[in-house]
C-alpha positions in Angstrom: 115.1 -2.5 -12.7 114.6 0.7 -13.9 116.7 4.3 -12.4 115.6 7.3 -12.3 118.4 9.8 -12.1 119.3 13.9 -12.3 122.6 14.6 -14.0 125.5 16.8 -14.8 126.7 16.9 -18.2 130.7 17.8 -18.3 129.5 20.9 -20.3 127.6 21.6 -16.7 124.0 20.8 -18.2 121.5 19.6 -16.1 120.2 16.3 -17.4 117.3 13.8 -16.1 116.1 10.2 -17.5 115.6 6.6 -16.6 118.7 4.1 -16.8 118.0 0.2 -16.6 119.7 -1.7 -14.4 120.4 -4.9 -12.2 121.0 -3.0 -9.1 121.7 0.6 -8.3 125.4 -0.5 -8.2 125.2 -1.4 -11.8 123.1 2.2 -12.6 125.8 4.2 -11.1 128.2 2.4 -13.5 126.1 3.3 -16.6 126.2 6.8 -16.0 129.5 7.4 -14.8 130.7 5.3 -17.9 128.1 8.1 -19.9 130.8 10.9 -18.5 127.6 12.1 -16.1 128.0 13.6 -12.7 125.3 12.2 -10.5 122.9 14.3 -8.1 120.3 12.1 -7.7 119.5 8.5 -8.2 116.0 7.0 -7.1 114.3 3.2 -8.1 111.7 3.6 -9.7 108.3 1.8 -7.9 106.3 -1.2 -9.8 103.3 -2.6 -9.0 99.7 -1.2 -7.5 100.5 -2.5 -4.1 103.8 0.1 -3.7 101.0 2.9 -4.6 99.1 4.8 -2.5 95.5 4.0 -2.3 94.2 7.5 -3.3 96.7 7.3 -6.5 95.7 4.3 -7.8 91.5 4.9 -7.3 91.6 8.6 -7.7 93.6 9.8 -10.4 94.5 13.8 -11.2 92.4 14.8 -13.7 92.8 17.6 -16.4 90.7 20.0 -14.4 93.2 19.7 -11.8 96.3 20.4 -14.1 94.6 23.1 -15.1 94.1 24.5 -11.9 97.7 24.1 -11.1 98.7 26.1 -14.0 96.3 28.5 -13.4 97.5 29.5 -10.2 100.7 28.7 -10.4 101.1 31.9 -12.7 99.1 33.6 -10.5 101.2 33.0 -7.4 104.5 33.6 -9.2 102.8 36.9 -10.9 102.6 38.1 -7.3 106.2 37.5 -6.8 106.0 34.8 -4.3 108.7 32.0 -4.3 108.6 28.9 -6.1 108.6 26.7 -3.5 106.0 28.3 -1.4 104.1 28.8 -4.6 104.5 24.4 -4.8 104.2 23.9 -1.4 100.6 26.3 -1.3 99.2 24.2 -4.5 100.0 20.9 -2.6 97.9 22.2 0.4 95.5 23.5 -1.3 94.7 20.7 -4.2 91.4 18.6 -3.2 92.6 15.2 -5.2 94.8 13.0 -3.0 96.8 11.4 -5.4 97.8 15.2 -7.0 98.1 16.4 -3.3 101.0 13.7 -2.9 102.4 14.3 -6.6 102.8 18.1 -5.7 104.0 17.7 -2.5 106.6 15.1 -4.3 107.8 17.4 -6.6 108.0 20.6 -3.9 110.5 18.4 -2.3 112.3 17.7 -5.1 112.7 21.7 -6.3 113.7 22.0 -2.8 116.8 19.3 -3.4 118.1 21.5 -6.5 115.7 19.8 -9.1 114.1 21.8 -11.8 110.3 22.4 -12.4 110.7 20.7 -15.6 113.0 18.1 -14.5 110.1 17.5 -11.4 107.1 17.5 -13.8 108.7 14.6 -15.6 108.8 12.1 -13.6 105.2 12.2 -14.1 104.0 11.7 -17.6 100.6 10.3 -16.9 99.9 13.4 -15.3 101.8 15.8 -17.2 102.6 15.6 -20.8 105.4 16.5 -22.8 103.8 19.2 -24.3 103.6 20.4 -20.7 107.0 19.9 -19.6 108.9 20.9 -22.8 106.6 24.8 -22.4 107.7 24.6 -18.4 111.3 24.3 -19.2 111.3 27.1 -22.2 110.1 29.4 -19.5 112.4 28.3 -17.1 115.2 29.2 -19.6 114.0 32.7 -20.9 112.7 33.7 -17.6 109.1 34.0 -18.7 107.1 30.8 -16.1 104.5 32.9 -15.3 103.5 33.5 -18.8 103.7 29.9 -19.7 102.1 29.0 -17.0 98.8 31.1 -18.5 99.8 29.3 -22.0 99.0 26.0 -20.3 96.0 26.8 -19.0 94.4 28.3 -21.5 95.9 25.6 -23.9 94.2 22.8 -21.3 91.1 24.6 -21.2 90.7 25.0 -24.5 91.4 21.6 -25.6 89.0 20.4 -22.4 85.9 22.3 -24.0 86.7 21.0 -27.5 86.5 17.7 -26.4 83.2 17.8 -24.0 81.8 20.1 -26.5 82.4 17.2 -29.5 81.0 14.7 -26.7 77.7 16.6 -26.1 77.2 16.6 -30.1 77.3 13.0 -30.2 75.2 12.4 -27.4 71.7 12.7 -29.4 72.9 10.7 -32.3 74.5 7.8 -30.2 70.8 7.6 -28.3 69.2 7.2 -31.8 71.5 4.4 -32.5 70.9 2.7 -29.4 67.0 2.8 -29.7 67.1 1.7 -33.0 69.2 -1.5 -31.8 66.7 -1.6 -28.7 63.6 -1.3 -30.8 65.2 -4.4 -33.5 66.0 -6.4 -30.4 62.8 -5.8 -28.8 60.7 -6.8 -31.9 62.7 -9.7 -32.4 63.4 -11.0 -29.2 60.7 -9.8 -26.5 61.6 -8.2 -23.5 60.4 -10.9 -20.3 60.6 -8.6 -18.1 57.8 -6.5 -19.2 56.0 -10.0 -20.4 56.5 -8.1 -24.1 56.6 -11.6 -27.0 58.6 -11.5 -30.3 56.6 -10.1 -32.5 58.0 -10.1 -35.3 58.5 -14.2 -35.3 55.1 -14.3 -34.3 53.5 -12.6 -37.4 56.5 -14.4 -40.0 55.0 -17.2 -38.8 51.2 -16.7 -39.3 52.5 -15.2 -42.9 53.9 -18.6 -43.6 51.2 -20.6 -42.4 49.0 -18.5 -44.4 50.9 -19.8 -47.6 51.3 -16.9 -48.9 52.6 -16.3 -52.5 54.9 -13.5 -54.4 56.1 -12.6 -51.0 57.7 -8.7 -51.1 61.0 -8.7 -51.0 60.9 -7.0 -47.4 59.5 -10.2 -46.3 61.5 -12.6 -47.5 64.2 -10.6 -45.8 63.0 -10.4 -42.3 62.3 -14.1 -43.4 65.4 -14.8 -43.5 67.0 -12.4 -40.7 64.9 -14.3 -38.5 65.4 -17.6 -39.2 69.6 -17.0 -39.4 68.8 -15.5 -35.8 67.2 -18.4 -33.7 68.8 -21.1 -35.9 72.8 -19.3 -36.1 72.3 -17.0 -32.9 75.5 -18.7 -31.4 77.8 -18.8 -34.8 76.9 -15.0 -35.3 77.9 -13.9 -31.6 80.9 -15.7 -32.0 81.8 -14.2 -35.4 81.0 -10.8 -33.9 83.0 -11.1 -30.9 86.1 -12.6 -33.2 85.6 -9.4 -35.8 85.5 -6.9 -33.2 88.6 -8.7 -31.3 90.5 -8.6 -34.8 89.2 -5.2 -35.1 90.4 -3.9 -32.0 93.9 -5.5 -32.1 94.5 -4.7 -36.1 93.7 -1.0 -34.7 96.2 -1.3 -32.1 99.4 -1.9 -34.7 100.6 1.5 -36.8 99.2 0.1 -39.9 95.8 -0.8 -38.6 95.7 3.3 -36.8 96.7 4.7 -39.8 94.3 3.2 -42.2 91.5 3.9 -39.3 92.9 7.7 -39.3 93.2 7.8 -43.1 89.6 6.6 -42.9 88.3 9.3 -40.4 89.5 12.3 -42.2 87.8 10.7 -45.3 84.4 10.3 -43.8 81.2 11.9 -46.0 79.7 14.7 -44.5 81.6 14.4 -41.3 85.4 14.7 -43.4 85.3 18.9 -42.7 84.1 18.6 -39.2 87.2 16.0 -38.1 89.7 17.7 -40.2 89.1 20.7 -38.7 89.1 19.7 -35.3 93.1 17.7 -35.6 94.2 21.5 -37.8 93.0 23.4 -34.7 94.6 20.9 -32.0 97.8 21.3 -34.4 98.1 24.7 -35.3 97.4 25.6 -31.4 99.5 23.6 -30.0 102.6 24.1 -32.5 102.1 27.7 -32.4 101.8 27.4 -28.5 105.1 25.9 -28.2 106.7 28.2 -30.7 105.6 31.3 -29.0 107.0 30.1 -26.0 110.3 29.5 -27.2 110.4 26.3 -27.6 113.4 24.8 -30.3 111.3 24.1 -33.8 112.6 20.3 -34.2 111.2 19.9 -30.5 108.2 21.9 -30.8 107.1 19.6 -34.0 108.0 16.1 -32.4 105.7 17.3 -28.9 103.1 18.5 -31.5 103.4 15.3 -33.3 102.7 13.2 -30.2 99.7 15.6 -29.0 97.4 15.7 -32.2 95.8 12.8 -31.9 95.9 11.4 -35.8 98.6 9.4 -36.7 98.5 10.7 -40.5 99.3 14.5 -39.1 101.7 12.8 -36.7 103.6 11.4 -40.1 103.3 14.5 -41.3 105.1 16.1 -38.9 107.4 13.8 -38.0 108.6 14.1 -41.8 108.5 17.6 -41.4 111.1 17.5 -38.2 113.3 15.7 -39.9 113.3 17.1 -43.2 113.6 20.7 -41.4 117.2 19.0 -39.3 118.5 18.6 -43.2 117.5 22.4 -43.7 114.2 22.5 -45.7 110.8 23.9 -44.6 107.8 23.0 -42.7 105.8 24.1 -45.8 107.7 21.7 -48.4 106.6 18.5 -46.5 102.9 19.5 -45.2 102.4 20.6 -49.5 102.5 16.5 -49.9 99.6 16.6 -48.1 96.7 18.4 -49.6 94.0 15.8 -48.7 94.5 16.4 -44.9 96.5 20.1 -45.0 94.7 22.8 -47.0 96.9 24.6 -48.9 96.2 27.7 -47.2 97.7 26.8 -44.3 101.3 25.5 -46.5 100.7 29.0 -48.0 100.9 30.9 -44.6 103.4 28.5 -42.9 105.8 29.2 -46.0 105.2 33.2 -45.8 105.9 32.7 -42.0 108.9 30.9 -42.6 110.2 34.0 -45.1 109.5 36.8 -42.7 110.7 34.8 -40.0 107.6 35.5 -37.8 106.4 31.8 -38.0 104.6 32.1 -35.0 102.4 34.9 -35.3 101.3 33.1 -38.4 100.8 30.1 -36.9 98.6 32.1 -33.9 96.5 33.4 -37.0 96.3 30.0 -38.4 95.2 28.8 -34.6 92.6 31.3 -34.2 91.1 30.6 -37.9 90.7 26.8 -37.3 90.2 26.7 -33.6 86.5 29.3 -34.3 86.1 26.9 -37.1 86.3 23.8 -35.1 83.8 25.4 -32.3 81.4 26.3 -35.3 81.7 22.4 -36.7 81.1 21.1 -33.5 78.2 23.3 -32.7 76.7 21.7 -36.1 78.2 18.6 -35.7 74.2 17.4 -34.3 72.5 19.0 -37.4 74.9 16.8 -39.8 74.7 13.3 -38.4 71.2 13.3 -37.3 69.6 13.2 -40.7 71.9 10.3 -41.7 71.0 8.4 -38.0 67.8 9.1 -38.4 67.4 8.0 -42.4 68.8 4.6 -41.0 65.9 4.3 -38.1 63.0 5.2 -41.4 65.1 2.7 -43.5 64.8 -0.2 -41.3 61.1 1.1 -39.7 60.1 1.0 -43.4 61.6 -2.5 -43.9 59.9 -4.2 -40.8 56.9 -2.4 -41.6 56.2 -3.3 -45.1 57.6 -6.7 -44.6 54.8 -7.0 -42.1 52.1 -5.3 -43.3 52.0 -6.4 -47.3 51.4 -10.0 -46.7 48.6 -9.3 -44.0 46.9 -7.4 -46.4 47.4 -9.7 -49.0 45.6 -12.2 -46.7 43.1 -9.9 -45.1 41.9 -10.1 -48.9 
């Protein structure tokens, strides 16, 4: 089983985490034997059934984090006290399953628990990133600004993302009526009583006996016939390749080679760089602002962008900065994925000691960049989507027409 507990360091530090254990009998041993004082010990619950309804088919979504953060620094702006700030949130939130998370962690900032030390015992909700910038303002004093960081920061990150979805929307419709129209022509469609026609035709073509077929032909010759003879064997080899493929992505090697991959893309190599620089830069220079210890700051950063090459990255860059280096000596082995621009400023930063206003300047650039690539991101991949529908239109259509002509003469 699996303890959740709050702690007291000898030192006096306030400590939380999960201990595994038999029983809570055992758990109790395992932290005394750790030198902790204990405040609180709780079991943590498995299983859908111990869940409230509303938790499990309703979920808090990032609109409603937002909105937490969002008026929690309002409400603590006006002065008002932490716990009625919690306990006016939990009333106040529409989503049953956050309504129950807030009023969860009121009650536990009541018992002596900090906001920090609350919002973790939630990760699916809130993130590291989130509780690491929570605690930093608990320390220096400053919540209410922090509590503006994360929204903005949230808000931000929420447009970025529907913004990149609304790009892709045209292009993925192309694909799919491309696939459609292939289907369609070589299948039928029963319900609207629509035949195969392209069978239908390959077959009067052959029939016809046709010589010096175009090489368009012979290939729509030969899609067919591996179709309705093979149909079977290539479903099943498509459903075991995209299997593979989905579990070989799954392992570290198989992500990184599929991140490596992404960055590399023609055309679209600018576009998805400059999306992971501005999630990086933003958040790093987030936590940094807010106070947050640089080691810390790069592992949360690490786990937030999204590509496991930058992750690398900056995992070599925490540990490399523990030994004393420099953020700027690791990310210069990386010139494919980290302009040297940014190495540049990050090392001046780290000179003059004001890494963080560089890193807000470095946020600012790439984050307008990354709104301007995404506003374009339609006007580069629908020439290539739309090259592929006139490349296979051209295909069926010569491969049809040439030999009818041919035996129209």
């Amino acid at each position: 089983m699996e303890f959740f507990y709050q702690a007291k360091k000898r030192s006096g530090e306030m400590t939380e985490g999960v201990v595994e254990a038999h029983n809570e009998n055992d758990a109790v041993s395992v932290l005394h034997d750790q030198g902790l004082v204990i405040l609180a010990l709780e079991a943590k619950e498995k299983g859908v059934f111990k869940k409230d309804i509303g938790s499990v088919l309703i979920k808090p979504s990032n609109r409603d984090v937002v909105f937490f953060s969002r008026q929690l620094a309002t409400l603590i702006g006006a002065d008002v006290p932490l716990i009625t700030s919690l306990n006016t949130l939990a009333e106040q939130a529409d989503n049953p399953s956050f309504k129950k998370i807030l009023k969860d962690i009121t009650e536990m900032v009541d018992a002596g628990s900090s906001l920090s030390g609350a919002l973790a015992r939630y990760p699916n909700v809130f993130s590291d990133f989130f509780v690491s910038l929570v605690r930093s303002g608990e320390t220096a004093g400053k919540l209410h600004e922090v509590s503006n960081y994360l929204a903005d920061y949230l808000e931000k990150q929420a447009e970025i993302k529907s913004k990149t979805m609304g790009a892709l929307i045209y292009p993925a419709f192309l694909l799919l009526a491309v696939i459609a129209v292939f289907i369609v022509l070589f299948f039928g469609f029963p319900l609207l009583d629509l035949p195969p026609v392209i069978p239908q035709i390959l077959t009067i073509v052959q029939e016809a006996g046709v010589e010096d077929l175009p090489f368009s032909t012979r290939l729509l010759l030969f899609v067919n016939q591996a179709l309705f003879d093979f149909w079977f064997l290539i479903l099943g080899f498509l459903a075991i390749m995209a299997f593979w493929i989905f579990n070989y992505f799954k392992t570290p090697e198989g992500r990184e080679k599929y991140d490596r991959v992404k960055l590399k893309l023609p055309l679209l190599k600018k576009a998805i760089q400059g999306i992971y620089l501005a999630r990086l830069s933003e958040t790093l220079a987030t936590l940094v602002k807010a106070g947050v210890p640089i080691l810390d700051s790069l592992e949360i950063t690490s786990s937030v962008v999204g590509n496991s090459v930058y992750k690398k990255a900056l995992l070599e860059a925490k540990s490399e900065v523990s030994k004393g280096a420099k953020i700027s000596e690791v990310f210069i082995k990386y010139p494919e994925f980290i302009p040297p621009i940014i190495t540049q400023m990050i090392s001046i930063g780290e000179k003059t000691g004001k890494l963080d206003l560089i890193l807000e300047h470095i946020s600012r650039f790439y984050s307008n960049e990354a709104d301007a690539i995404i506003r374009n991101l339609p006007s580069i991949i629908e020439p290539v989507v739309i090259l592929g529908f006139g490349g296979v239109v051209f295909i069926i259509v010569s491969g049809v027409l040439l030999p009818l002509f041919s035996i129209i003469r």
